[in-house]
C-alpha positions in Angstrom: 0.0 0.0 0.0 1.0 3.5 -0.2 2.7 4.8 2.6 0.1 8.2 2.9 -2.6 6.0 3.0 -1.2 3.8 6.0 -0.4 6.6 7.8 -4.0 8.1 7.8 -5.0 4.4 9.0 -2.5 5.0 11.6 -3.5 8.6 12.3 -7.3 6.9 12.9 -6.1 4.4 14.9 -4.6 6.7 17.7 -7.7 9.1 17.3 -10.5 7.1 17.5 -9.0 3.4 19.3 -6.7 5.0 21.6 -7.9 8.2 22.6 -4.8 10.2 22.3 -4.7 14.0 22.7 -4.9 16.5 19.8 -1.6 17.8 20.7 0.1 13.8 21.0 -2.0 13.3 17.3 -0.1 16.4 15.7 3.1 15.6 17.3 2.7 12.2 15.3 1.7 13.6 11.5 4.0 16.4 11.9 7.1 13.4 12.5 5.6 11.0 10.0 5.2 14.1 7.7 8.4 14.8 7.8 10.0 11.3 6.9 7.6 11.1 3.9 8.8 14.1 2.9 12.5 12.7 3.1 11.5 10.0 1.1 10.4 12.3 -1.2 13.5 14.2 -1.6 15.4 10.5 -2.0 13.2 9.7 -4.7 13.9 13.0 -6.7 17.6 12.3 -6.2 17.7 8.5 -6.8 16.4 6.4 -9.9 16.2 3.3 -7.3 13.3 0.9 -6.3 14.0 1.7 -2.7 13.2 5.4 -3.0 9.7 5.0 -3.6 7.1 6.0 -1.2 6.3 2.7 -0.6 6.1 1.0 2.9 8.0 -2.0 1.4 10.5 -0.3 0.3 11.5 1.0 3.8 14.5 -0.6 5.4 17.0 -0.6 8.2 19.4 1.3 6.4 16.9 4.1 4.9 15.6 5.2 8.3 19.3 5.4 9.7 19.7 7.8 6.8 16.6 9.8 7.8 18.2 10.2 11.3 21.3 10.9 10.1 19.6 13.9 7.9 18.4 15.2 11.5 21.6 15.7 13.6 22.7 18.8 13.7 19.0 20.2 13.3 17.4 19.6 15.9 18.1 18.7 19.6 18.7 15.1 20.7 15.5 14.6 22.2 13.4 15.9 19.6 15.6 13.0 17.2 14.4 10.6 19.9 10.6 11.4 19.6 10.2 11.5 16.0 12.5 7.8 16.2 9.6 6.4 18.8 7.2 8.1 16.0 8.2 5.6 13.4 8.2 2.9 15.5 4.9 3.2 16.9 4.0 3.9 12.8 5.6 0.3 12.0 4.5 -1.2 15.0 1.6 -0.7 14.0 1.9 -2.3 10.8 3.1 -5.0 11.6 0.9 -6.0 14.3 -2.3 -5.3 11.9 -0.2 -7.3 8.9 -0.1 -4.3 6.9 3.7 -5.0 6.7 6.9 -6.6 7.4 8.9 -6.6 10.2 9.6 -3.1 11.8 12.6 -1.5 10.2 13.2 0.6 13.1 12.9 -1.8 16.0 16.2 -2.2 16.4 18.1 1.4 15.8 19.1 2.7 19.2 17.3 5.9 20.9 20.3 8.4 20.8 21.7 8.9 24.2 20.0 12.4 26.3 21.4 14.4 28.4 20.0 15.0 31.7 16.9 16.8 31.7 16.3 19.0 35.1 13.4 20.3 35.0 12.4 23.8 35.7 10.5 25.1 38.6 10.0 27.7 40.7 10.8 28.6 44.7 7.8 28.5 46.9 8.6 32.9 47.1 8.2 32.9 43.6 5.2 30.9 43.1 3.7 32.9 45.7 4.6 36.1 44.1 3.3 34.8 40.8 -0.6 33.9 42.3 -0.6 37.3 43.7 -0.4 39.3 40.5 -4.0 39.0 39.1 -7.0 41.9 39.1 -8.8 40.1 41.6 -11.2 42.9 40.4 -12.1 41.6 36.7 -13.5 38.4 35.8 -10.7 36.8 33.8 -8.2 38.2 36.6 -9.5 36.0 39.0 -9.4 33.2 35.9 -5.9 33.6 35.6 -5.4 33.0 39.4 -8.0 29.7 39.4 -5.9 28.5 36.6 -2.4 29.0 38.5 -4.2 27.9 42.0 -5.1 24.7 40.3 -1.5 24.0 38.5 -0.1 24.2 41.8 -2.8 22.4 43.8 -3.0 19.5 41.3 -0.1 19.2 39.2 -1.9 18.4 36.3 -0.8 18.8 32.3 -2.0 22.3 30.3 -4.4 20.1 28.4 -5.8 18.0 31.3 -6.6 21.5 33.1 -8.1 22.7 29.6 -9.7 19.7 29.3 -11.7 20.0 32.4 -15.4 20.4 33.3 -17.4 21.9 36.2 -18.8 18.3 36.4 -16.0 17.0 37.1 -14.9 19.1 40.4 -16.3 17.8 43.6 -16.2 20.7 45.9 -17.5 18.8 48.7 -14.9 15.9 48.8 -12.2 18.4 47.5 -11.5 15.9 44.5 -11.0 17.1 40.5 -11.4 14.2 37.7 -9.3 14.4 35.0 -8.6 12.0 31.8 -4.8 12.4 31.3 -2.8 10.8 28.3 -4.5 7.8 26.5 -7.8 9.5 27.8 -7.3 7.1 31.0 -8.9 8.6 34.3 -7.6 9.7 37.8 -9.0 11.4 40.3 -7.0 13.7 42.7 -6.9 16.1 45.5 -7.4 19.8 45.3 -6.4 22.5 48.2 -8.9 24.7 49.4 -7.3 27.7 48.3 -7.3 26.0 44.9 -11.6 25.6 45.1 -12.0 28.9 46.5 -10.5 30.4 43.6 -12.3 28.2 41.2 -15.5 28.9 43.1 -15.1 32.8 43.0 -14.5 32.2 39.3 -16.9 30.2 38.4 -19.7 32.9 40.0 -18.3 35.8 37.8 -18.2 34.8 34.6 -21.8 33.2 35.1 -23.3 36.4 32.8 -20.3 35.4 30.5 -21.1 32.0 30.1 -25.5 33.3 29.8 -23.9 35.6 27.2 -22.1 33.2 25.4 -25.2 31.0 24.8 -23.8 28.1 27.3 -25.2 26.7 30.4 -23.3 27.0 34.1 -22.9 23.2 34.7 -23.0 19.7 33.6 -20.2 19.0 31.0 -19.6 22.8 30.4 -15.7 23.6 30.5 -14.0 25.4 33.7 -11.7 27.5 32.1 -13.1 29.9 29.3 -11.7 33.2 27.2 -13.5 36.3 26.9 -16.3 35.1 24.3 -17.1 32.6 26.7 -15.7 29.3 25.1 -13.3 26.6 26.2 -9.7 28.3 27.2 -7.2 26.9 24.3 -3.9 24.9 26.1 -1.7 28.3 23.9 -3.7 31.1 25.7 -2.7 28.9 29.0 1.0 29.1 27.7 1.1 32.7 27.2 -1.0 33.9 30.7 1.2 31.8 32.6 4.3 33.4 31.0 2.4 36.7 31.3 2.6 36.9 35.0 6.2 34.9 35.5 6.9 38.2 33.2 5.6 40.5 35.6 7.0 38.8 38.7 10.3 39.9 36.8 11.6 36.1 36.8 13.8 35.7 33.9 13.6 32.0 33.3 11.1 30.8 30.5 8.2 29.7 32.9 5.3 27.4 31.2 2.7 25.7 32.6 5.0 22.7 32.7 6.9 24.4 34.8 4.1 24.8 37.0 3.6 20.9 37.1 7.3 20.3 37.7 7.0 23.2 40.8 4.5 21.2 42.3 6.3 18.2 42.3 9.2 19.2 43.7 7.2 21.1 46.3 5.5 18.5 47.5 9.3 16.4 47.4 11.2 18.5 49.5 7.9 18.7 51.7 9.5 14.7 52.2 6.1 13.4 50.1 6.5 9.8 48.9 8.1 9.4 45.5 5.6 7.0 44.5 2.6 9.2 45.7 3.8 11.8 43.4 3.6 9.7 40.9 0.5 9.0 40.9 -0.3 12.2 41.5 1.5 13.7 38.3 -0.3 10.2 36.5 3.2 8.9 35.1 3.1 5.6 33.9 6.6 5.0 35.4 8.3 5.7 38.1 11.3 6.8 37.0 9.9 9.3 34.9 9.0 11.3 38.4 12.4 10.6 39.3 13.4 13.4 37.3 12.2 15.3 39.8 14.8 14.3 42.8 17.2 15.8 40.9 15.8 19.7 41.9 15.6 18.4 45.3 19.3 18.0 46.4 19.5 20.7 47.9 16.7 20.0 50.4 18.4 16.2 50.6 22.2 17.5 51.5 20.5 19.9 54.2 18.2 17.4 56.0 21.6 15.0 55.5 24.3 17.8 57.4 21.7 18.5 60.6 21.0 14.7 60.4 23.5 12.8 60.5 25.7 12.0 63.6 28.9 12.0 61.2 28.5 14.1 58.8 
């Protein structure tokens, strides 16, 4: 078959089997775009068979030259994603027999540096929820929407994603449907509800305005013409107010997630608590995060220890 075509079968599959995001969807036909497009170039510069845009013409030895095309370009991790692309793609394939054996089962992820994540200081974060117009409707948005980064830990599109239905205000619990669309339900502060709760009352009119109803499956977080917040305008009100707290380092609402967990680390929370809290498959991907908490290990070690 041609390769386009199993690729939209591909693109299906994720959408509508496995539930992934719109962002994890994109990620994967930007990737796969990109490596039809370098077999595309091949072909115009080759008279061979194996340049065809043909999934049996795909080899070892062709996707090692795709890679190869990348170094230099782009950062190591970035080469790693769009590698795991392919082999998902082929994966895929082969486990559906709509082809051979994956050609790039066996190339090695290339090695990455260590990532430590960025976060904020507990003076900072601070700072940051005190900067918006308590006074104006999406002022006291922008504070429900750092209140719950911080409270919950949860990703830009899970807080996006999320409905008034799915708060419980009297238990103090949010639902949310994380990557794969699988479900967990966690704990939010008090501070974190009040601000949602003050929120939620003054853009009532907005959301009347707008033509929408106040609860059910209505989203949480909307802009000014009264529909669902977009995960970019979260990106750039988050950097908004790191901007005006005059903290130079690129702050996102990753950043946010990662502040939490290290928060609640040096606080001496459970590794494994966090993780489930953060909803990462595996453990050592929250591990990460014990890294930005050496400082807060070396001090507890020195007024500790009875030979230090």
């Amino acid at each position: 078959m041609i390769l386009l075509d199993l690729i939209e079968k591909f693109i299906c599959y994720l959408r509508s089997q496995r539930g992934y995001s719109d962002h994890t969807i994109r990620n994967y036909q930007i990737d796969l775009r990109q490596f039809t497009d370098f077999l595309s170039d091949r072909r115009r510069d080759s008279k061979d068979a194996d340049a065809r845009l043909e999934q049996e013409a795909i080899d070892f030895s062709i996707i090692r030259e795709y890679l190869g095309s990348l170094y230099g370009n782009y950062k190591k991790s970035t080469i790693a994603r769009k590698l795991s692309s392919l082999r998902s793609f082929f994966y895929y394939l082969e486990k559906n027999d709509l082809g051979n054996r994956n050609p790039a089962a066996d190339i090695s992820t290339p090695k990455q540096g260590k990532y430590i994540p960025a976060f904020l200081p507990v003076d900072d974060m601070f700072r940051m929820l005190e900067m918006p117009d308590k006074d104006r409707p999406l002022g006291l948005r922008d504070l429900a929407i750092m209140e719950v980064f911080y409270s919950c830990g949860i990703r830009v599109a899970e807080l996006a994603g999320l409905d008034i239905s799915s708060i419980d205000f009297d238990q103090h619990l949010i639902k949310v449907f994380g990557k794969g669309r699988k479900e967990r339900i966690i704990p939010i502060g008090k501070q974190a509800l009040k601000a949602m709760s003050t929120y939620l009352e003054a853009v009532d009119s907005l959301r009347k305005k707008a033509g929408g109803e106040t609860g059910g499956s209505m989203p949480v977080f909307i802009n000014f013409k009264g529909h669902r917040i977009s995960t970019r305008s979260i990106g750039i009100i988050i950097k908004k107010y790191a901007k005006k707290c005059g903290i130079m380092a690129d702050i996102s609402p990753h950043s946010l997630r990662h502040t939490f967990a290290t928060h609640l680390l040096d606080s001496g929370a459970d590794l494994r608590a966090v993780q489930e809290l953060l909803g990462h498959v595996s453990l050592s991907t929250t591990q990460k995060y014990t890294h930005v908490s050496l400082d807060k290990l070396m001090e507890v070690y020195d007024k500790a220890h009875p030979r230090k």
